[in-house]
C-alpha positions in Angstrom: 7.5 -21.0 -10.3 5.1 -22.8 -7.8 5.1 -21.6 -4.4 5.2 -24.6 -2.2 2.3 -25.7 -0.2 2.8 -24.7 4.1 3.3 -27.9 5.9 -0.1 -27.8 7.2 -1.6 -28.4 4.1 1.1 -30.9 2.6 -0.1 -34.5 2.6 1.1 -36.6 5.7 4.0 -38.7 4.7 2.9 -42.5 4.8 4.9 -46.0 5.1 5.0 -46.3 1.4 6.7 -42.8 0.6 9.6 -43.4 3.1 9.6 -46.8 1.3 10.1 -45.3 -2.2 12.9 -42.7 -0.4 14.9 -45.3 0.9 14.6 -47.3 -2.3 13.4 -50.9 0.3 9.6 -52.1 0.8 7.2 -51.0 3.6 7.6 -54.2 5.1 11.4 -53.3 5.7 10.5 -49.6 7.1 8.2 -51.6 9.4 10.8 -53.9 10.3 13.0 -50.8 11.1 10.3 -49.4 13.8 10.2 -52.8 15.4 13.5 -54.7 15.2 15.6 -52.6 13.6 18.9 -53.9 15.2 18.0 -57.8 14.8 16.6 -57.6 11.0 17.9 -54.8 9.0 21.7 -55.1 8.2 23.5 -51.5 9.2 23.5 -50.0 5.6 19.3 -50.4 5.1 18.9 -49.3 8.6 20.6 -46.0 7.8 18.8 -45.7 4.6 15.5 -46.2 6.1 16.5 -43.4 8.7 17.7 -40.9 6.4 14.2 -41.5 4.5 12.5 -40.7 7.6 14.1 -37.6 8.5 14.0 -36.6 5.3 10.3 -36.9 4.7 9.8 -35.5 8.7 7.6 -39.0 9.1 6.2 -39.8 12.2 4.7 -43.3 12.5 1.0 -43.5 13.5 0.3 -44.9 17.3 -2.9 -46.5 16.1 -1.6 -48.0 13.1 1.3 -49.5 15.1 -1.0 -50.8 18.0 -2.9 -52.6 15.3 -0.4 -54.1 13.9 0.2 -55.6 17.2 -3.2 -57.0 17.5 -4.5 -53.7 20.3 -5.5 -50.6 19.7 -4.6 -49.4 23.4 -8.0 -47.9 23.4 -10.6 -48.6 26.4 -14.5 -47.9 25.1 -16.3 -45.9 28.5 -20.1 -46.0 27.9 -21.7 -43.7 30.7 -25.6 -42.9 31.5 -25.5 -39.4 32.1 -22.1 -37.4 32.2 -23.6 -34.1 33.8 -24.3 -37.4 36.7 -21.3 -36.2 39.1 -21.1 -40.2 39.5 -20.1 -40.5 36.3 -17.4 -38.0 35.9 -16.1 -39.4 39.2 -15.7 -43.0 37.9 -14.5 -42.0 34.6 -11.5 -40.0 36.4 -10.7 -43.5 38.7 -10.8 -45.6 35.2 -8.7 -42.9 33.4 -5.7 -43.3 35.7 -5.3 -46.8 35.6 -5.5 -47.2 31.7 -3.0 -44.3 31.4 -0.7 -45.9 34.0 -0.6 -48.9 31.6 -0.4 -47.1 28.0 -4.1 -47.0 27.2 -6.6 -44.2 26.4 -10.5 -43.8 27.6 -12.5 -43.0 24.6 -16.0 -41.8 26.3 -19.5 -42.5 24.9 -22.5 -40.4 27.0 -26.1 -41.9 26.5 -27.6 -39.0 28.1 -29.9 -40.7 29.9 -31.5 -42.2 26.1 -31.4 -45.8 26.3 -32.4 -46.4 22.6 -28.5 -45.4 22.0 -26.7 -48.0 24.0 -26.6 -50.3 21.0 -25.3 -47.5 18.9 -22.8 -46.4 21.7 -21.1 -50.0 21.5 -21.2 -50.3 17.7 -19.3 -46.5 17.3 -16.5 -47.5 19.9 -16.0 -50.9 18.4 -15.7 -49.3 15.1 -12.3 -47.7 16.1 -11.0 -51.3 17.7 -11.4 -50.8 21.5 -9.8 -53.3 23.5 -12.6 -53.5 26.0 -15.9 -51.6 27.5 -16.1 -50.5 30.7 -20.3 -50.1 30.7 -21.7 -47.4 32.7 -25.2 -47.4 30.9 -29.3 -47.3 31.7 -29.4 -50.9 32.5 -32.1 -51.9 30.0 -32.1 -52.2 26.2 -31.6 -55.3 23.9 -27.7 -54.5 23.7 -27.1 -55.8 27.0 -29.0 -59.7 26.2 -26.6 -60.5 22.8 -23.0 -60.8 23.9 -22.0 -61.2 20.6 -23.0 -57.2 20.4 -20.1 -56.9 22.3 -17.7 -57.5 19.3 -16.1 -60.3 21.5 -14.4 -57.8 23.6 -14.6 -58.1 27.1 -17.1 -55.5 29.1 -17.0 -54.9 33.1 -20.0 -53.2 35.1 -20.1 -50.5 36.4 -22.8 -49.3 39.1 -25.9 -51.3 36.7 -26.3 -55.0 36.4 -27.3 -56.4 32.7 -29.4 -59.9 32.9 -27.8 -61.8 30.3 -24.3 -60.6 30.2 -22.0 -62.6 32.1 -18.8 -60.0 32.8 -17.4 -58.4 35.8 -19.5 -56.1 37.8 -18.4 -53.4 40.0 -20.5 -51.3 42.4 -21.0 -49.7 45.5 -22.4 -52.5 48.1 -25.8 -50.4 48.2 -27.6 -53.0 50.8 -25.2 -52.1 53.2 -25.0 -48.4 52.9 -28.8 -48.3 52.4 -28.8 -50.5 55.8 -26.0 -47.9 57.7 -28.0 -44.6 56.5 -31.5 -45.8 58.0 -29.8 -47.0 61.0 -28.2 -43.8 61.3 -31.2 -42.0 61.5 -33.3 -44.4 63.3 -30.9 -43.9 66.3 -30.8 -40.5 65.9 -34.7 -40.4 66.8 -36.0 -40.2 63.1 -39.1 -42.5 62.8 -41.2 -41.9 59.7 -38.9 -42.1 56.7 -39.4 -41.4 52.8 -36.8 -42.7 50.4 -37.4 -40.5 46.9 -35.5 -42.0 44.2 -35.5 -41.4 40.2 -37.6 -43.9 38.6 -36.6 -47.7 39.2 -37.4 -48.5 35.8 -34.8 -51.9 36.4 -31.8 -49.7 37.3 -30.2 -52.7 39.6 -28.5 -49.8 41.6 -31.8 -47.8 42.3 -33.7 -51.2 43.0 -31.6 -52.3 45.2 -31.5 -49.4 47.3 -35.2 -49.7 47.5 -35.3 -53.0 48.0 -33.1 -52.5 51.0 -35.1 -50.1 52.0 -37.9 -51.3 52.3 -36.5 -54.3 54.0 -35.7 -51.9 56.7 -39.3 -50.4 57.4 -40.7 -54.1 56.9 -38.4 -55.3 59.6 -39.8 -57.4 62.7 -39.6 -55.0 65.3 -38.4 -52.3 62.9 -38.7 -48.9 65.0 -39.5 -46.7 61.9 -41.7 -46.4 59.2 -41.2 -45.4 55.4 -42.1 -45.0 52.1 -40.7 -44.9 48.8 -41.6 -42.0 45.9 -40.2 -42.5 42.7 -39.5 -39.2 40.9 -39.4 -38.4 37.3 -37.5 -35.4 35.8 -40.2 -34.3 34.2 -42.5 -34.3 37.5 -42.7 -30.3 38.4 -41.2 -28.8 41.3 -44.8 -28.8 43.1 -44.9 -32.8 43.4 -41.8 -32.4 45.8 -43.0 -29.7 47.6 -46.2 -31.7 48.3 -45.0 -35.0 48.8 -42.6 -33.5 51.8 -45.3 -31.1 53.2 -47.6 -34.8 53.1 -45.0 -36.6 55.1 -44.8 -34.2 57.6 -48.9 -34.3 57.5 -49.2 -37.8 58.1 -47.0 -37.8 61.1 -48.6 -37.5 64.5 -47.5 -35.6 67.0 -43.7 -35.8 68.2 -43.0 -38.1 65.3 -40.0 -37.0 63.9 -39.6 -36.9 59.7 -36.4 -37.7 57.7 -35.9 -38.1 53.9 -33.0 -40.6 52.5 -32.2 -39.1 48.6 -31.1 -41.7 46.1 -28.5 -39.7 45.0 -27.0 -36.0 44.2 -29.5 -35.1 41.5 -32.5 -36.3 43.9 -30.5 -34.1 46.8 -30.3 -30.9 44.9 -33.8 -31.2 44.3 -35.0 -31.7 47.6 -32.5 -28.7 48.6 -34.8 -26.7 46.6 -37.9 -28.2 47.8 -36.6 -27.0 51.2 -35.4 -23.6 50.3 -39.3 -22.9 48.9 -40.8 -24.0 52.0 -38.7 -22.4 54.1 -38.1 -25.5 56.4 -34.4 -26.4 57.6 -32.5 -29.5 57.1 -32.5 -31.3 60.9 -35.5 -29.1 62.4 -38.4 -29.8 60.2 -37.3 -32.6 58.0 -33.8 -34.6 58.7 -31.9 -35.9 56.1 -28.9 -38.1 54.6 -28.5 -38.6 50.7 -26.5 -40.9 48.3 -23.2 -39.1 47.2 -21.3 -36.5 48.7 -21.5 -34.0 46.4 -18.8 -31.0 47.2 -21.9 -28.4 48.4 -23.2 -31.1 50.4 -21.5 -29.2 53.2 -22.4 -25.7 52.3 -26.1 -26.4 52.6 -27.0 -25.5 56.2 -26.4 -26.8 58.7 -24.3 -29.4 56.3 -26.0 -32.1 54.6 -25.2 -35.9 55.7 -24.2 -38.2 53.3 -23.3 -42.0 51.8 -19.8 -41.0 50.3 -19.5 -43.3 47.4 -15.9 -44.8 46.4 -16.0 -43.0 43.1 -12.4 -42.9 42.1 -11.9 -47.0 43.6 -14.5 -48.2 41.5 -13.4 -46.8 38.5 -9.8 -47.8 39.0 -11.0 -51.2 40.3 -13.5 -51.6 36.8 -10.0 -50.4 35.0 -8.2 -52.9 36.3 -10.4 -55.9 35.8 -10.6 -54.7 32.2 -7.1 -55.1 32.0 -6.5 -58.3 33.6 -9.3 -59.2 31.3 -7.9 -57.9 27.9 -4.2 -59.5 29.2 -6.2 -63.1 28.8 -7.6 -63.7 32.5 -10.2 -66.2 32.3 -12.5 -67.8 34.6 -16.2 -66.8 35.5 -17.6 -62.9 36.2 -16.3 -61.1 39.9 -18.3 -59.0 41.7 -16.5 -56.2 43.6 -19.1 -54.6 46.0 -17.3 -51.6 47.4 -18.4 -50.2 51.1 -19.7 -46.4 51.1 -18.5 -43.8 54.3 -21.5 -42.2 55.9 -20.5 -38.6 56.9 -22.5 -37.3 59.1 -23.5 -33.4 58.9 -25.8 -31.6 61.0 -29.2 -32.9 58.9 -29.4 -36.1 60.1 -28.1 -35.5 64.3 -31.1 -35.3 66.7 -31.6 -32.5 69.0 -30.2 -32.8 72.2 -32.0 -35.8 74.7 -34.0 -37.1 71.5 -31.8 -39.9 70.1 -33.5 -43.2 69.9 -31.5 -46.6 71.8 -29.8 -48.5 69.6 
């Protein structure tokens, strides 16, 4: 006598067995998940139930959402999920899709923008609704919107040329334009924006762009420069690139640095910590995010707050009103950042400059 199999390894009942249980065809046990009381007369119902009980079936979510024409599945493509940024915006995106019965499936690049065609092509492959695009901002993918699989995309933080869909972002003009006026009034005058690379990152060149807009400025009361750094560029190129702005500044000029986001931050931290300076005596500072140590970093770094968790729920919802059939041309939602202002960026006392 055959000892029966444990009900892990037993084959998962399917449409067709409860079928051949209830002696009806699979398009009546469909019928029966979906209109049982208007299609199925009372004795066929119960047949159909007893079959399902019997076999312990439990229809499959995806299978049903396909049947419906939607998989209930949102495709999230990010750059760089150890990027704070990113787990931020994912967590904003994720409520709104699971307030309205859909599930993030997440796709990291890590930073490798030869898999952002491969990225869209996985996701599609299990019938995603719609992509909310989080990626390096380059790369052949974004120029055919037939790559897309005719499914909607919004933006998120990086512009594409070439692909007309919703964008959403931080308004980084604006913030870039509020930090530097921060510290211009605070009696910083030679400023150095460090970035990571531009390499057409719309986020990072618009920063710099602003930037620069604000040193080149008639009548501008500061100076600055921008220095693009590279992961791979060794902790010396910091450390020397500070010590050189401080160099280059006569006498009483006071030096700040504006970071172009959290990674930049922690590494000028670092830079810091090896040359034993302090943030707000030697070197002033405010940086792009508000990472939580920000504030444990003596005497408390200042910082651009970004609306992480609004621009992922506002992406979300676009997406949605997108996938529900909105049509019309691409919206751009450019969301203002909060400036928190920590002791690294205040001026000593009598040394703040007139507005």
């Amino acid at each position: 006598m055959s000892t029966p199999l444990p009900a892990a390894l037993r084959a998962r009942p399917t449409i067709a067995d409860v079928a051949a249980e209830a002696g009806v065809s699979k398009a009546t046990v469909s019928r029966y998940f979906n209109h049982r009381e208007r299609l199925l007369s009372p004795d066929i119902a119960a047949r159909v139930e007893a079959a399902i009980a019997k076999l312990a079936y439990v229809p499959s979510p995806m299978a049903q959402a396909l049947s419906h024409g939607r998989s209930r599945l949102i495709g999230l493509v990010v750059a760089d999920i150890t990027n704070p940024y990113s787990v931020a915006v994912l967590c904003g995106a994720e409520k709104v899709c699971q307030e309205a019965g859909y599930l993030v499936m997440l796709f990291n690049l890590g930073n490798d923008r030869e898999r952002e065609r491969a990225a869209i092509d996985a996701l599609a492959s299990y019938q995603v609704d719609g992509f909310i695009l989080n990626t390096l901002g380059e790369g052949e993918a974004h120029h055919d919107l037939h790559h897309l699989h005719g499914k909607p995309a919004v933006m998120v933080d990086r512009r594409h040329a070439g692909l007309a869909a919703d964008f959403v972002s931080l308004d980084n003009r604006g913030a870039m334009r509020e930090a530097c006026a921060h510290l211009r009034q605070q009696g910083w005058q030679r400023l150095l924006y460090i970035t990571q690379p531009l390499q057409g990152v719309s986020s990072r060149v618009e920063r710099a762009k602003a930037f620069r807009a604000m040193v080149s400025a008639k009548g501008s009361a500061v100076r600055g420069e921008v220095l693009e750094l590279a992961a791979e560029q060794g902790d010396d190129v910091l450390d020397q690139a500070l010590a050189e702005l401080r160099r280059k500044a006569p006498p009483g000029e006071r030096c700040a640095v504006v970071a172009g986001n959290s990674v930049v931050t922690l590494r000028v931290a670092a830079s810091m910590s090896r040359l034993g300076w302090t943030f707000g005596n030697e070197l002033g500072f405010v940086g792009f995010d508000d990472p939580d140590w920000a504030s444990l970093i003596r005497p408390g770094l200042s910082a651009v707050a970004q609306p992480t968790d609004a621009i992922g729920q506002r992406a979300a919802q676009c997406l949605l009103e997108r996938i529900g059939g909105l049509q019309g041309p691409a919206r751009e939602s450019l969301l203002p950042g909060l400036l928190v202002v920590r002791g690294s960026s205040l001026a000593a006392p009598g040394l703040a400059a007139a507005v």
